[in-house]
Each structure stands twice: as C-alpha cells, then as structure tokens.
LOMARMI-770592 format. One line per field, with one value per residue (C-alpha): x, y, z; residue number from 1. Coordinates in steps of 0.25 Angstrom, whole numbers. Each point is the difference from the previous one (the first is absolute). Layout:
N
x	c(X  ...)
y	c(Y  ...)
z	c(Z  ...)
i	c(NUM  ...)
//
This chain:
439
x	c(-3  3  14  4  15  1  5  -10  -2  -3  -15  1  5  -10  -12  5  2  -12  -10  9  2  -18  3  7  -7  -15  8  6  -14  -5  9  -6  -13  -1  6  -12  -9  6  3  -14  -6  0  15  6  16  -2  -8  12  11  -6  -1  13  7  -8  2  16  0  -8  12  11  -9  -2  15  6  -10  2  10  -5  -7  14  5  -12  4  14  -2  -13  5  -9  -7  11  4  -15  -4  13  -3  -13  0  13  -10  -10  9  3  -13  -3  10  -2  -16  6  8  -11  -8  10  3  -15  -1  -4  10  11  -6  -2  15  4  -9  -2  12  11  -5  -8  -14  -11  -9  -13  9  7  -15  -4  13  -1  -16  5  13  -9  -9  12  3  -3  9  13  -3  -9  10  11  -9  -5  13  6  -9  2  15  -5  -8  10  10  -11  -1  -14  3  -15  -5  8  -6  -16  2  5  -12  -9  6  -1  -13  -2  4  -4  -14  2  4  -11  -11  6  2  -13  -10  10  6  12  13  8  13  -12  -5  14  5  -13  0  14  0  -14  7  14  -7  -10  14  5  -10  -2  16  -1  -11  6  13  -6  1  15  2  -5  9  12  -5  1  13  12  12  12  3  11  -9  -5  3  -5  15  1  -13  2  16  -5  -13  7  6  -12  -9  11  -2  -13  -2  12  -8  -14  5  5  -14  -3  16  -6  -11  6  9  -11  -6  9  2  -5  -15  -2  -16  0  13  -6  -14  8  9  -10  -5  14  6  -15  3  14  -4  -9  16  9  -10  5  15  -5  -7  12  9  -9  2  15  0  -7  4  15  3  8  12  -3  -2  -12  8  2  -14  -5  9  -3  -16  2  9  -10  -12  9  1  -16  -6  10  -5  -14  -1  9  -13  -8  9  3  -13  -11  -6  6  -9  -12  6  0  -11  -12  4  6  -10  12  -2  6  11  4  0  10  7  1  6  16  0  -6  9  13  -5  -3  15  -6  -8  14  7  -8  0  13  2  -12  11  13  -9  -3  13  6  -13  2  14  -2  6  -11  9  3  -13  -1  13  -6  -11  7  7  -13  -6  11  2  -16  2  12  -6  -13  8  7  -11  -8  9  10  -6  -14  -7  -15  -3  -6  12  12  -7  -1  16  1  -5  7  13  0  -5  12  9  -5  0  14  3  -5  8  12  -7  -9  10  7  -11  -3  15  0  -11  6  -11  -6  -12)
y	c(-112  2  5  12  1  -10  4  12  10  11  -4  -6  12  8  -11  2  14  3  -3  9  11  1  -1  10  9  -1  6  13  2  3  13  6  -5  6  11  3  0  8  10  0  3  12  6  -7  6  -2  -13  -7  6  -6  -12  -1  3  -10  -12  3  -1  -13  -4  3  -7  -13  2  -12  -10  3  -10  -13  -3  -2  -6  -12  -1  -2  -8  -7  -14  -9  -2  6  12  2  1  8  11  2  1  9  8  0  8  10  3  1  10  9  1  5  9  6  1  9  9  3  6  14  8  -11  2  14  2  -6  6  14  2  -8  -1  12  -3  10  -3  -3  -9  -5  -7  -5  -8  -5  -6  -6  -5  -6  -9  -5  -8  -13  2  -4  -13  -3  2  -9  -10  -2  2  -10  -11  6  -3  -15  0  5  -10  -13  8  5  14  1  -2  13  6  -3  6  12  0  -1  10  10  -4  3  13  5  -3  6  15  -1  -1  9  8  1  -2  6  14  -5  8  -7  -1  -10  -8  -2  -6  -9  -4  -5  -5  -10  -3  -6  -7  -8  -4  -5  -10  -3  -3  -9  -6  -4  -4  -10  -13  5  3  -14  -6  5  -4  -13  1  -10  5  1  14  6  8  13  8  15  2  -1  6  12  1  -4  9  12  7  -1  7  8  3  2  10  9  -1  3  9  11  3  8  5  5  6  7  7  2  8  9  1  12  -4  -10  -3  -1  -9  -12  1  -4  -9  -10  0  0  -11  -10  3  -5  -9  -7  -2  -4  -10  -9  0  0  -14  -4  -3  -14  -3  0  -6  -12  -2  4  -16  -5  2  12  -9  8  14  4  -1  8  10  1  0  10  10  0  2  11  9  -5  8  12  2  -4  12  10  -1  5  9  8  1  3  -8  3  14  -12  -8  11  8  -10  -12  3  14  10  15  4  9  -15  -5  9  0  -16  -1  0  -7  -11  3  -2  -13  -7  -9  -4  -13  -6  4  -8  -13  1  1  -11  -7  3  -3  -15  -4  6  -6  -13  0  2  15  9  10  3  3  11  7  4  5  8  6  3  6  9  5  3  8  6  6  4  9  5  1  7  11  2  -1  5  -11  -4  -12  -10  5  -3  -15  -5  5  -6  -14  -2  5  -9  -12  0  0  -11  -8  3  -2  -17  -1  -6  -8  -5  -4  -6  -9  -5  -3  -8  -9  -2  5  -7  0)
z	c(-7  -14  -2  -9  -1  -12  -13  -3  -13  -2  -2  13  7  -6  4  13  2  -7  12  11  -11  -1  15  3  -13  6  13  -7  -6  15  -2  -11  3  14  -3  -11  9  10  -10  -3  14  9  2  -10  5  15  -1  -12  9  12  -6  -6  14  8  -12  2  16  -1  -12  10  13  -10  -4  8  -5  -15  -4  9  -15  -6  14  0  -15  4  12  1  -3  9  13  9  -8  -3  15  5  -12  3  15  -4  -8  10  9  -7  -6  16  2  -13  5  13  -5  -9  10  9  -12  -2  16  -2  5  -7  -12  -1  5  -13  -10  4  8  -8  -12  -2  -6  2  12  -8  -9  12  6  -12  -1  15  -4  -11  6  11  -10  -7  13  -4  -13  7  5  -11  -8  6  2  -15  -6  10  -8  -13  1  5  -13  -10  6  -5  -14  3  -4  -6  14  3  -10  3  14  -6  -7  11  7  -13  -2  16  0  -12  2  16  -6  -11  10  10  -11  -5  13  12  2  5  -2  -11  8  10  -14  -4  13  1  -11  2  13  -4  -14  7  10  -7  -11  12  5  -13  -3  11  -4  -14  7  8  -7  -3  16  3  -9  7  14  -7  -7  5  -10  10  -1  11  11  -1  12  6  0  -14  -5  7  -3  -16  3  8  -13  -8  10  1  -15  2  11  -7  -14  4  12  -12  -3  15  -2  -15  5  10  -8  -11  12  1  -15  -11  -2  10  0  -15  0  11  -8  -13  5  4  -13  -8  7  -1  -16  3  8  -10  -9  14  2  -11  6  14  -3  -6  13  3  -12  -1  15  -4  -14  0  4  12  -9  -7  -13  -6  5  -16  -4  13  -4  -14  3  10  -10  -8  9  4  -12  -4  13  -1  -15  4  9  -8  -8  9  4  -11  -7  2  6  14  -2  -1  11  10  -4  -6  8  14  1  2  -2  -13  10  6  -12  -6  12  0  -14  2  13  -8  -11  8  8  -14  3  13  -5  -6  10  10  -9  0  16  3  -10  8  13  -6  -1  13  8  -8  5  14  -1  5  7  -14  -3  13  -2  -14  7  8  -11  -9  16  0  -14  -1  14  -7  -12  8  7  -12  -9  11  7  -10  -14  7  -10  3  9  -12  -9  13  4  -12  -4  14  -1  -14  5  12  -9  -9  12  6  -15  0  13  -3  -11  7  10  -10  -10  12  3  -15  -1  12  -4  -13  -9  -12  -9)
i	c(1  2  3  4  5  6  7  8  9  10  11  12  13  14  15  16  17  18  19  20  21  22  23  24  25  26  27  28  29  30  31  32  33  34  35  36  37  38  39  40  41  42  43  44  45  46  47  48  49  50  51  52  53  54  55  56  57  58  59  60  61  62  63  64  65  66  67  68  69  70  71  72  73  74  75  76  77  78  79  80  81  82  83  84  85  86  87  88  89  90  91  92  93  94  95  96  97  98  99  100  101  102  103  104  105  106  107  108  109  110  111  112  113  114  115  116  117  118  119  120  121  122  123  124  125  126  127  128  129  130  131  132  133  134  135  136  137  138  139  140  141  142  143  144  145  146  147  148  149  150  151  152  153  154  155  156  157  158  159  160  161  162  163  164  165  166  167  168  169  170  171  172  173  174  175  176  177  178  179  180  181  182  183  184  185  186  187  188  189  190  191  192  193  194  195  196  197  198  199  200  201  202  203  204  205  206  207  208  209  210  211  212  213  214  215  216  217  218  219  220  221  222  223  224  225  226  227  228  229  230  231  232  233  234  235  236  237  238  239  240  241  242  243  244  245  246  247  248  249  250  251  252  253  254  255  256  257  258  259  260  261  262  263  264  265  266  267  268  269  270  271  272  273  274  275  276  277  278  279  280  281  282  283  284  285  286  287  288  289  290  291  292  293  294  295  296  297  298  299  300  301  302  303  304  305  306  307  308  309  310  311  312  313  314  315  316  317  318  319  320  321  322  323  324  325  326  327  328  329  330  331  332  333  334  335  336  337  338  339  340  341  342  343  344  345  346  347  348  349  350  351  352  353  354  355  356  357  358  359  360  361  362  363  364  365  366  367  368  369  370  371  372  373  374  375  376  377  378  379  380  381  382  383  384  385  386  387  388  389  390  391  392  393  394  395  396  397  398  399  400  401  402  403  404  405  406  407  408  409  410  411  412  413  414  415  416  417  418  419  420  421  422  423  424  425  426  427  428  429  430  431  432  433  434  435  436  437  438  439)
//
C-alpha cells in the first residue's frame, strides 16, 4: 500500500486532489444537468420543486453515512480495521434503508409535506413518486463511499474518480433517453436517473477497489485493534455532523414554504445551489485530502494550509464571475431552461452565495485537522452552530424583514457557514499546536 504522508509539494497536493476534485465536479454537473431537462418538460415549477424537495429528504436519510469516506480514510489500516468498518458500515446503510422506507408510508409522508411543511398537494405527490425511486440512493451511497475512502487511503484517488465517471455517464445517458422517448414527469427522470447512476458507481468502486481490499486482508503490520467501541465513539460525532448539515435542507424548505413567493423560490433553489454546488465541490473534495496528507505529525500542515487559502479565494472569484455578469442571465435562462421571470428572480440569491465555495474549503480544511486529531465532536459542535444561525436568520429574514424565500436561504446558509468557520478556529488551532506543526 503506497504511502502518502512523506514530504509532499504543492505539485504533489495538487496530483492528488486533482482526481477527487473531477470527482466530486462530474457529481455537481448532475445539478444543473438534471435540472435542464426538467426545466424543459411539462410543468417545469411543480416538477424542479418536486424534485428539489425529494433530493433533500434522501440528503438528510443518507446523512449519517456521509462521512464513513473520511472515517475508512482515517482508519482503515489493515485486515481487522478493514473488516470492523465495513460491517460497521453495513449496519448502518441497513438502518438508513429502513428508516427511508417508513418515512415513504403514505400517511407519514404526506403528514410531513402537506401538513408540516406546506407543499401544494399536486407538488406534495410528485415529491413522494420521486422520493420513493431514490430509495436505493442511501445505501448505495454508503456503500461506494465506504470503499472510496479505502481507496483514497492506498493513493488511488484516480480510481475515485473513474466511478464517478461511470456514474455521470450512467445518469446522463438515463435522462437523455427518458427524456427523449418517455413522457415521464421530470421530477420521475430525475430521481431515475440518480438512483441507476449511484448504483452502478458503487459496484463499479467496489470493483476498482478489489485488489486494494485484498491487500489489506493480507496485511500483517501491528496496529492496536479497531473496536465497535471506538468506531462508533470516533464515528458518532461525524454522523452527527452529517445529519445536522444535510438535515437543514427539509428545515429550509419548510420555512421557504411559508415564505413570500414560495413556488418560485423552491423551483430556483435547486438550480442556484447545483451552479454553487459545481464551485463547493472543490472544497468539499479537499477534507480527504488534508486527512491523508496532513502527516501523522502534522509535518505537511503548512503547505495543506497554504494550497487550501488559495484554492479558497480561486472558486470565490471563479463564481463571482459568473455572478455578476452576464453570464448568470445565460446560465439560467440558455443552459438550465428557466423562464426569463426565474431567472431574474435567481440572480441575487446567486449573487449573495458567491463566498460559499471559500468558505467551504475552508471548513473541509478545519475538519482535516480536528478529524486528523481525533477531535470530531469539534467538528459537530460547529454544526450545530451553523444549524442554528441558518434557522435563525430564516426566521428573521422571513417574518420580520418579509424577504422572499431564494433571497432568506441563501442569507441563511452564509450566515450560518461563517459561524461555524469561526467557531473552529480555536479547536483547530488547538489541534495544529498540539502536534507541533511543521512544513
């Protein structure tokens, strides 16, 4: 197994970030790209709302299995760790299935999206058919990125990167055809799409991961035992994280629900946060990278800092671009298929989430160090904190200022970012202290 915590640059860095930033890129096209076509077929608003509500259920149903990437790339160390981890990860993606499963009983679901969060009853069936086909995304999800995090751990992040590719080349060729020879509603296309996309990635990351699976069945290095104790006290605060992180969006939408223009905001949120999405995606594929980089000592901290600062202020520009020119008006209107009344109504949203990108290389920086240095309940206090500042200022923004839905999540979602940037900086610095940092 080849190691990767010796003396690196920042060519090295780059070498190895590169294959999980196209990773994680080809996923935040799947935004946009969905969202054109569903834009494009009959019922454009209920069809991209319905979509958009029933991708963040299965986000917040997935949530506990997110991180178990980051944990395999922190633990997975030989035959023993590898075993305990997977069957840890086994049982989980058992229990999240469950879970989805119960949530999609009719009266359960209808409860929660009618009654509680206040979608319109056409809107409200839509979400609950394409809900239902995403149910193989959770465990499909744990599954493939239990072995991702196996594979970044060897240094074969361009393995990660060719089941990404399978999966984008999966689902795009899944919408085009049902697209183009179906008459399925769009939120049905999109949820497809998704479900057969993440689950042929999966097979084919296990796959890809099999010589490097059998190498650790084999692997005799005297490492101290890997207990369920401590996997699910190490693991506990991370799918902790999670759940609070991904469980915003039904908070969001709920709130957006009851908000000025509700139908026009939850059909170009979607849409705002895939373009987003496509600039967060280069700090989101940066935690791995610090995790299995930073060094046992923290030896290379100073040059994973120094790569991610400037990473930092490259996306923030990088969308700012796009932000305030014009070609967001091409973005929205030529590319993602929005009336010219969307799109209008999508520009300062987009506008006011251009910090976002930086801001999230700069926490999947903060959460490589504390995760490094065994201090995930670091990492779920933040989460807490950024949870509550985004409910905070959707109720604000919403019932006091009266601001529109789009206008008050994306106020929201920065807002509660930076509290939960600042909140890491004592614990982090804490922790880069403690190992005696050098580089």
């Amino acid at each position: 197994m080849n190691s990767v915590t010796s003396y690196i640059t920042f060519k090295k860095i780059f070498i190895f970030w590169l294959p999980l930033a196209a990773t994680w890129l080809m996923m935040a096209v799947e935004g946009p790209f969905l969202a054109a076509i569903i834009a494009r077929l009959a019922q454009p608003k209920y069809n991209l709302a319905a979509y958009g509500v029933a991708f963040s259920f299965g986000l917040i149903i997935e949530a506990p299995i997110i991180m178990i990437m980051s944990a395999a790339t922190a633990l997975v160390e030989n035959k023993d760790s590898f075993v305990k981890l997977r069957n840890f990860t086994y049982a989980l993606n058992t229990a999240i299935s469950i879970l989805m499963l119960i949530f999609l009983i009719p009266p359960v679901f209808y409860f929660t999206t009618i009654d509680l969060i206040g979608l319109p009853q056409e809107v409200a069936k839509l979400t609950h058919l394409a809900t239902l086909l995403l149910l193989p995304w959770p465990g499909m999800i744990g599954y493939r990125r239990f072995y991702q995090g196996v594979l970044i751990r060897s240094n074969l992040t361009r393995r990660v990167a060719y089941g990404t590719l399978v999966r984008l080349t999966t689902m795009s060729l899944t919408a085009l055809i049902l697209y183009k020879y179906f008459t399925f509603p769009g939120a049905v296309v999109g949820a497809v799409a998704l479900s057969l996309a993440v689950t042929l990635e999966a097979f084919a990351t296990r796959l890809m991961a099999y010589k490097t699976v059998k190498y650790l069945q084999q692997e005799i290095k005297e490492f101290q035992p890997l207990t369920y104790s401590y996997i699910t006290k190490f693991y506990y605060p991370l799918a902790l994280t999670s759940i609070l992180a991904l469980g915003v969006h039904p908070l969001v939408t709920f709130f957006v629900g009851r908000s000025p223009l509700p139908l026009e905001s939850l059909a170009v949120l979607p849409v705002i946060n895939a373009l987003v999405f496509i600039f967060r995606s280069m700090g989101l594929s940066f935690q791995e990278v610090g995790i299995s980089l930073v060094g046992k000592s923290f030896e290379n901290y100073y040059r994973i800092r120094n790569f991610a600062l400037l990473l930092a202020v490259i996306v923030v520009c990088c969308l700012a671009v796009i932000a305030f020119t014009p070609l967001a008006r091409i973005w929205f209107h030529d590319v993602s298929g929005l009336s010219v009344e969307l799109t209008n109504f999508a520009l300062l949203p987009l506008q006011i989430m251009c910090l976002m990108p930086g801001l999230a290389v700069v926490l999947s920086l903060q959460r490589a160090i504390l995760v490094s240095a065994r201090r995930t309940t670091s990492v779920t206090w933040a989460t807490i904190i950024e949870v509550s500042s985004i409910v905070v200022v959707l109720f604000v923004a919403i019932f006091y200022f009266e601001l529109n839905g789009a206008v008050s999540a994306c106020l929201a979602f920065i807002f509660g970012r930076l509290s939960a940037n600042l909140y890491l900086i004592y614990p982090y610095s804490a922790s880069v202290k403690r190992k005696g940092a050098s580089g």
